[in-house]
LOTI-596390 format. One line per 4 residues: number of its first residue (from 1); for each residue x, y, z of N, C-alpha, C, CB. Coordinates in pm, 1 decimal, padded with zeros to 6 digits. Glycine has a CB too. Example, Ala and Ser with C-alpha at 12.3 -4.5 7.8 and 13.67 -1.06 7.14 Angstrom:
2
1) 01319.0,-00569.0,00780.0,01230.0,-00450.0,00780.0,01320.0,-00330.0,00780.0,01130.8,-00447.3,00904.6  01285.0,-00225.0,00708.0,01367.0,-00106.0,00714.0,01290.0,00003.0,00787.0,01408.4,-00059.8,00572.5
This chain:
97
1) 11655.7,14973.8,28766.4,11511.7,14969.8,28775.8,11461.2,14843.0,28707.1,11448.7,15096.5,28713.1  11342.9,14746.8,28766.1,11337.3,14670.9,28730.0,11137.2,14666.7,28628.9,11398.5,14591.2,28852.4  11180.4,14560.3,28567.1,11063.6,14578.5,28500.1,10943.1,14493.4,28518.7,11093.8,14575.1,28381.2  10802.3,14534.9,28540.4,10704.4,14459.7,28529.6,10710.1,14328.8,28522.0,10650.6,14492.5,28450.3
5) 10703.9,14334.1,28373.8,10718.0,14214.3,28298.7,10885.1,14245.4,28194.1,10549.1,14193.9,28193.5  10931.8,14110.1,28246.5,11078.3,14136.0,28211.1,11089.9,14056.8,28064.9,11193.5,14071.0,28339.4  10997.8,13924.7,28049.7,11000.8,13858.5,27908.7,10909.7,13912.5,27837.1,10979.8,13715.5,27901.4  10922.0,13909.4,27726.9,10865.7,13964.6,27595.6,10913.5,13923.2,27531.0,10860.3,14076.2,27557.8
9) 10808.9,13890.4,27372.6,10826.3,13866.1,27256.5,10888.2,13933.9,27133.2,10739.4,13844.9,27241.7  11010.4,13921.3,27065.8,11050.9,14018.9,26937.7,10929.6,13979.9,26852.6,11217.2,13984.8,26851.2  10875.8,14078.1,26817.6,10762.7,14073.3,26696.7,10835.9,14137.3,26541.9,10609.4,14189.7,26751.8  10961.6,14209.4,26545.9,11031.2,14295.4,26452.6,11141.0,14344.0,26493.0,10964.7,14394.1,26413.0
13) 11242.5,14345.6,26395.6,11381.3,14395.4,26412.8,11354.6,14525.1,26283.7,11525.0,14252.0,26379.7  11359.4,14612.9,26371.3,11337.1,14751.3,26312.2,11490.0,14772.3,26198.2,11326.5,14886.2,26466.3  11591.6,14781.6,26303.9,11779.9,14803.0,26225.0,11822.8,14679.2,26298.0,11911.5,14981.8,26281.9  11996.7,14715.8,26307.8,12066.2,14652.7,26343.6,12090.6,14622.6,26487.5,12139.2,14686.5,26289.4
17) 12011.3,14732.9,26571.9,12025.3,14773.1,26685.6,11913.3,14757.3,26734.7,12071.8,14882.8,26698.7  11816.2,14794.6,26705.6,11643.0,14817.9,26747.9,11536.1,14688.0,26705.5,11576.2,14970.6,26649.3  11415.0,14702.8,26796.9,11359.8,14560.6,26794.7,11224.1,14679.6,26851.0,11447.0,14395.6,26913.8  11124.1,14567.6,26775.7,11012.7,14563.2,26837.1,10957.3,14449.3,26927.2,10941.0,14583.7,26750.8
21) 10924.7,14463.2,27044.1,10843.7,14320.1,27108.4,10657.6,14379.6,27156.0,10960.3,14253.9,27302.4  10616.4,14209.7,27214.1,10489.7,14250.8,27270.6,10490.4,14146.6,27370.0,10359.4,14256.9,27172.3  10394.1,14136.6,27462.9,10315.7,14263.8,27490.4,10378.6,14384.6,27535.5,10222.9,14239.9,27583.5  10350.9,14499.0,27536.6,10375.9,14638.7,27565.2,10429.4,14584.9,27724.0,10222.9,14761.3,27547.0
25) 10533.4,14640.4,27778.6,10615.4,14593.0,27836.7,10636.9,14773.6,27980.8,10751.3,14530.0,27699.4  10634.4,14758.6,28070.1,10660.2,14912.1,28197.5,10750.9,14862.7,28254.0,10538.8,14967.1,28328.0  10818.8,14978.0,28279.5,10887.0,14933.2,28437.1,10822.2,14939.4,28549.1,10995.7,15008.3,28480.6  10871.7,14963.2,28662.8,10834.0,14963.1,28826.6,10813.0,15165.3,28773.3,11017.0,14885.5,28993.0
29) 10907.1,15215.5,28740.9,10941.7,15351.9,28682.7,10899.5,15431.9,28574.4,11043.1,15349.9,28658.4  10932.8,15546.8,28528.1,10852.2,15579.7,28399.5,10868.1,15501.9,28248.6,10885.0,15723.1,28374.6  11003.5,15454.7,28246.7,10992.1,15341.4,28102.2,10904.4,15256.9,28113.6,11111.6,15248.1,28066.3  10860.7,15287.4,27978.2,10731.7,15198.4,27861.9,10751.5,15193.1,27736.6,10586.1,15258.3,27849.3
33) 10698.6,15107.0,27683.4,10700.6,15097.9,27555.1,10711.9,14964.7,27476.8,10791.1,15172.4,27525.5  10732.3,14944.5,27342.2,10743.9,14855.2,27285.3,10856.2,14810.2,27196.6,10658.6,14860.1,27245.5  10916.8,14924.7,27193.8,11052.0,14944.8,27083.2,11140.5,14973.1,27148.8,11055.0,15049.8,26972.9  11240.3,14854.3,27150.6,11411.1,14851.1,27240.1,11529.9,14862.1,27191.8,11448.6,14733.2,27303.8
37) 11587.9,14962.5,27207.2,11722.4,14963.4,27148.4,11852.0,14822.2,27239.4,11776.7,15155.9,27177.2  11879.3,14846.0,27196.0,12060.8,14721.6,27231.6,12112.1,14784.6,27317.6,12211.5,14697.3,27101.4  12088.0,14795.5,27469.1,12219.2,14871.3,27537.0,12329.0,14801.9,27495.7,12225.2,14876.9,27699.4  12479.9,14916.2,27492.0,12596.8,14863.2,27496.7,12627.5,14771.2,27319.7,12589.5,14761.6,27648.2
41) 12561.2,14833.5,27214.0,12598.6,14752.1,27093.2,12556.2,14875.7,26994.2,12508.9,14587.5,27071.4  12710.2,14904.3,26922.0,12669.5,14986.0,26827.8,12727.0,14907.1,26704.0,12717.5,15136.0,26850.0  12569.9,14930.0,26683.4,12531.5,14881.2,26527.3,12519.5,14976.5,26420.5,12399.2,14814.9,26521.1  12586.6,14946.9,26262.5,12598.0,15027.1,26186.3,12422.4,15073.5,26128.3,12706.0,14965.8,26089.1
45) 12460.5,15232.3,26070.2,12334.6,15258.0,26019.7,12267.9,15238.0,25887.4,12324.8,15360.8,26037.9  12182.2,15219.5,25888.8,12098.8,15190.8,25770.4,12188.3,15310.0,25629.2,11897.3,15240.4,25822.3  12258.0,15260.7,25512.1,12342.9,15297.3,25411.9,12515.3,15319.7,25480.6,12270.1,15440.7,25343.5  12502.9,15241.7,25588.4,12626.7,15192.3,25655.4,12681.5,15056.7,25563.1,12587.9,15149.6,25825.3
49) 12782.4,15054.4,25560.8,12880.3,14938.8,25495.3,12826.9,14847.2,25631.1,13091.1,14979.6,25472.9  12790.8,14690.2,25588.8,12744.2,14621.5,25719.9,12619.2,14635.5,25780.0,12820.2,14654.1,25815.9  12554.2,14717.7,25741.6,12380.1,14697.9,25816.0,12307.2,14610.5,25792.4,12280.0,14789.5,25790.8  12311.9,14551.8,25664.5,12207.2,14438.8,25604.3,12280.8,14353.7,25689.9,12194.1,14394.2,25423.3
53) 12401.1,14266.8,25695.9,12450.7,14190.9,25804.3,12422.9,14190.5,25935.0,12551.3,14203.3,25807.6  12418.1,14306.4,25985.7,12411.7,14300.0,26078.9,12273.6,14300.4,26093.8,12483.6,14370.7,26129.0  12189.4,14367.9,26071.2,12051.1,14361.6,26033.8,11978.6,14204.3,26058.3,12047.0,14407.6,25875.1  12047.8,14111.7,25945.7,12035.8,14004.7,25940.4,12058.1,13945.5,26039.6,12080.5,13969.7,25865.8
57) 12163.6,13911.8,26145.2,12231.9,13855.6,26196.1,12116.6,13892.6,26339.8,12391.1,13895.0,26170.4  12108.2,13992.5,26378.1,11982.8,14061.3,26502.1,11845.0,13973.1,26461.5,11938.6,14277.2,26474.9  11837.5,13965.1,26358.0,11710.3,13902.0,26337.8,11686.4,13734.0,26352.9,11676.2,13943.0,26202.3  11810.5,13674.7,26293.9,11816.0,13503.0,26328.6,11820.4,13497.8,26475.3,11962.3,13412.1,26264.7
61) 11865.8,13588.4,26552.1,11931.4,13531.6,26713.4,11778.5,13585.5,26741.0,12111.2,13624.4,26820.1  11682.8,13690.0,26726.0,11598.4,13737.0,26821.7,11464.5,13724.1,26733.2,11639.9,13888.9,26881.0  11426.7,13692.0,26676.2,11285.6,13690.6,26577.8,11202.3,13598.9,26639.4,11303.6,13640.9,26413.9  11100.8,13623.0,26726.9,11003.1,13536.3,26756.8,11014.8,13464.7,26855.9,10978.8,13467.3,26673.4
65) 11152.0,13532.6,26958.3,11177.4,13432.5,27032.4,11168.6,13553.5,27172.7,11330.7,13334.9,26985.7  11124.2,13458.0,27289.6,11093.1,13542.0,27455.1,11247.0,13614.1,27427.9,11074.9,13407.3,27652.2  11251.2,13697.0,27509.8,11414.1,13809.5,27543.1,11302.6,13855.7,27699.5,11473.3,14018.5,27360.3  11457.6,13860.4,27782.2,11390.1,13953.3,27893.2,11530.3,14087.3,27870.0,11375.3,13852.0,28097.4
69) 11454.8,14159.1,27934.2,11484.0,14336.4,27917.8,11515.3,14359.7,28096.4,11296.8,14457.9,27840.3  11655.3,14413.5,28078.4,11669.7,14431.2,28191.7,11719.4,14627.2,28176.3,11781.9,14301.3,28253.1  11766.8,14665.4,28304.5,11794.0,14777.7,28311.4,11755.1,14898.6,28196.8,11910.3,14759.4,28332.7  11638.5,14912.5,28209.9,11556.7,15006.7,28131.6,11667.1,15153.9,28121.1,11389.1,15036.0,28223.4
73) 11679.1,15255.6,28048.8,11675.1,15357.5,28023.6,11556.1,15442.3,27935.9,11776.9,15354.2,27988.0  11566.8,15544.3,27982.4,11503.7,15613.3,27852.8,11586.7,15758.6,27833.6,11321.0,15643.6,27876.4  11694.7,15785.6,27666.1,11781.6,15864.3,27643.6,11695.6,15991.4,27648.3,11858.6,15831.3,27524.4  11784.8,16141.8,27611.9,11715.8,16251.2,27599.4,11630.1,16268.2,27523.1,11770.3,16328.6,27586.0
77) 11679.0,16201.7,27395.9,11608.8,16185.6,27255.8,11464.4,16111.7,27263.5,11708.2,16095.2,27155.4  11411.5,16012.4,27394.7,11325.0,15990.0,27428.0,11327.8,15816.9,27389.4,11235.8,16089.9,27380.2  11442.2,15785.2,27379.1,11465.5,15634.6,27306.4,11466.7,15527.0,27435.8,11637.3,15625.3,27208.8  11398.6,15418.2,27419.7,11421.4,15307.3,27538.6,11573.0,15227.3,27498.6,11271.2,15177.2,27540.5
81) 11647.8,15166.2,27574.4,11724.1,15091.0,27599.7,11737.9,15058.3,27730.4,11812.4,15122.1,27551.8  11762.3,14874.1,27637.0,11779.0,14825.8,27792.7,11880.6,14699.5,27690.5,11590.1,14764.6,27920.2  11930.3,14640.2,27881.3,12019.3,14512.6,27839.7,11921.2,14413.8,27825.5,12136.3,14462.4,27948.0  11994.4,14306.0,27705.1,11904.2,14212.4,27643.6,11920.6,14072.7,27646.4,11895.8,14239.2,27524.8
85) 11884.6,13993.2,27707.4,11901.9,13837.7,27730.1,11855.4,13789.0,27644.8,11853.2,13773.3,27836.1  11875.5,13678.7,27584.4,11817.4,13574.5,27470.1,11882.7,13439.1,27544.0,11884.3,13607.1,27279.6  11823.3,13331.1,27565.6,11856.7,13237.5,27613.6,11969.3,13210.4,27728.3,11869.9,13189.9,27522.7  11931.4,13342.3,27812.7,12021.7,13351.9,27941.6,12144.0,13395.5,27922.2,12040.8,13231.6,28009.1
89) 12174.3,13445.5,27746.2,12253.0,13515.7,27744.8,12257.6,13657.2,27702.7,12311.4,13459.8,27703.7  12406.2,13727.1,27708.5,12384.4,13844.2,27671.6,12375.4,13891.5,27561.2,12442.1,13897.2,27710.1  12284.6,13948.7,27498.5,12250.6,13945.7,27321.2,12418.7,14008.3,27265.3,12074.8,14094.9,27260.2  12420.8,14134.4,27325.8,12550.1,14162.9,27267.7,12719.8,14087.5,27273.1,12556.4,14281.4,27316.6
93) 12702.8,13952.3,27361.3,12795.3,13885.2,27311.7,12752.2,13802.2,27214.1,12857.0,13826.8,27397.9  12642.1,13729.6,27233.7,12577.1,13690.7,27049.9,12643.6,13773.2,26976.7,12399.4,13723.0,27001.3  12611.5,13901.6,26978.8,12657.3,13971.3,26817.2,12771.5,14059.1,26775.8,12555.7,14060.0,26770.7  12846.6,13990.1,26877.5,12959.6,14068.6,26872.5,13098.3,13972.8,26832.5,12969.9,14142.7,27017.7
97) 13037.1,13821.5,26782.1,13115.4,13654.2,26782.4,13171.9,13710.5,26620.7,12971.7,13454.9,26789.3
């Protein structure tokens, strides 16, 4: 499913995994929202050995910079994810170097 508007701005890196952007961002479908998880990147949790790193590391590659959002989900739990481009690439090979 494709989205509206596919670029958007990171305004906040919530964890290691999660991001805030704007503007408020739809699909063609029922995903909306503003807060994106990382498809396909598991990141440790907050009092995880490695979160501040990784934490850190999500934030130099994506802070303030366009990302387009591709293949929307939304989990049971009611969470968005989608795959994440940063300079035509795939965020999770960024953070996985």
């Amino acid at each position: 499913m494709e989205l509206k508007k596919t670029r958007v701005t990171v305004t906040e890196v919530i964890n290691a995994g999660t991001f805030r952007v704007t503007p408020h961002w739809q699909s063609t479908g029922k995903e909306e929202g503003d807060t994106i998880k990382i498809n396909g990147y598991s990141a440790p949790e907050p009092g995880q050995s490695g979160f501040q790193k990784a934490k850190d590391g999500l934030e130099s590659i994506i802070r303030g910079k366009d990302v387009e959002l591709k293949n929307p989900k939304t989990t049971t739990g009611g969470q968005l994810v989608c795959d994440v481009m940063v300079e035509g690439k795939d965020i999770t090979t960024l953070l996985n170097r």
